[in-house]
C-alpha positions in Angstrom: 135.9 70.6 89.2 134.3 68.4 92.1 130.9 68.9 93.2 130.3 68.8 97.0 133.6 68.8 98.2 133.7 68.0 101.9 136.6 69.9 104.4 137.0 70.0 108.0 139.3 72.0 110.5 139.4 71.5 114.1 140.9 74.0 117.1 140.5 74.4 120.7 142.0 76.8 123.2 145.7 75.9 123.1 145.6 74.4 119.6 144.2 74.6 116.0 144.6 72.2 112.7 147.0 74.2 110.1 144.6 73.9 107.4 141.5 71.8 106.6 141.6 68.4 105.4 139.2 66.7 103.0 136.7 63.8 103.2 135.1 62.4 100.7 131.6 62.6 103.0 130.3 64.5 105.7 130.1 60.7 107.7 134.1 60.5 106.7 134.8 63.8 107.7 133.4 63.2 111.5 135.1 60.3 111.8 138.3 61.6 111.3 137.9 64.8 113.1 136.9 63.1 115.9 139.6 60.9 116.0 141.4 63.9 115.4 140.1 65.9 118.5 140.0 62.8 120.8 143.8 62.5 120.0 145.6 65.6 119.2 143.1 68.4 120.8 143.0 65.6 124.2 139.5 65.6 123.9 138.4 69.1 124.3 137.3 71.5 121.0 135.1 72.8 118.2 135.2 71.0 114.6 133.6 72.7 112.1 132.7 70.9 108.6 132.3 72.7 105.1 130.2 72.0 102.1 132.0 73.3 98.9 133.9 75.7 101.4 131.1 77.1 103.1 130.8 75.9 106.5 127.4 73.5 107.3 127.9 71.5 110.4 130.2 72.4 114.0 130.8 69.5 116.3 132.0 70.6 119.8 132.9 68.6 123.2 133.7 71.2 126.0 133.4 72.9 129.6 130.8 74.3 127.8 128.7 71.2 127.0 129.4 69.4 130.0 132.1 67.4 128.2 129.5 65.8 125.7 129.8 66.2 122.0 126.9 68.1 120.3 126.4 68.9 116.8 125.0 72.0 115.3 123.6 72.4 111.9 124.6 75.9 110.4 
């Protein structure tokens, strides 16, 4: 079994990731779900990371935050 397994899933109003996908770290995982939310979400949404499936991080870029991405520990 693999310690510290890292997941991500992504969503925003009109859209949401089927799924999570993995990453091998947390670093990894943001680069890839931004990428991910910058391409397929147009740049608008709330990613939120897990640690061993229990969620520890939330990236979000919206109306909200005046379009800037901000990052909350959980």
């Amino acid at each position: 079994m693999n310690a510290n397994v890292i997941t991500w899933s992504a969503n925003n109003n009109s859209s949401y990731l089927n799924g999570e996908r993995t990453a091998k770290t947390i670093r990894g995982a943001a680069r890839d779900a931004r990428r991910y939310l910058y391409g397929e979400l147009y740049g608008e949404g709330i990613i939120t990371y897990y640690k061993d499936g229990k969620p520890v991080r939330q990236d979000e870029r919206s109306i909200r935050t005046g379009y800037r991405m901000t990052t909350t520990l959980l």
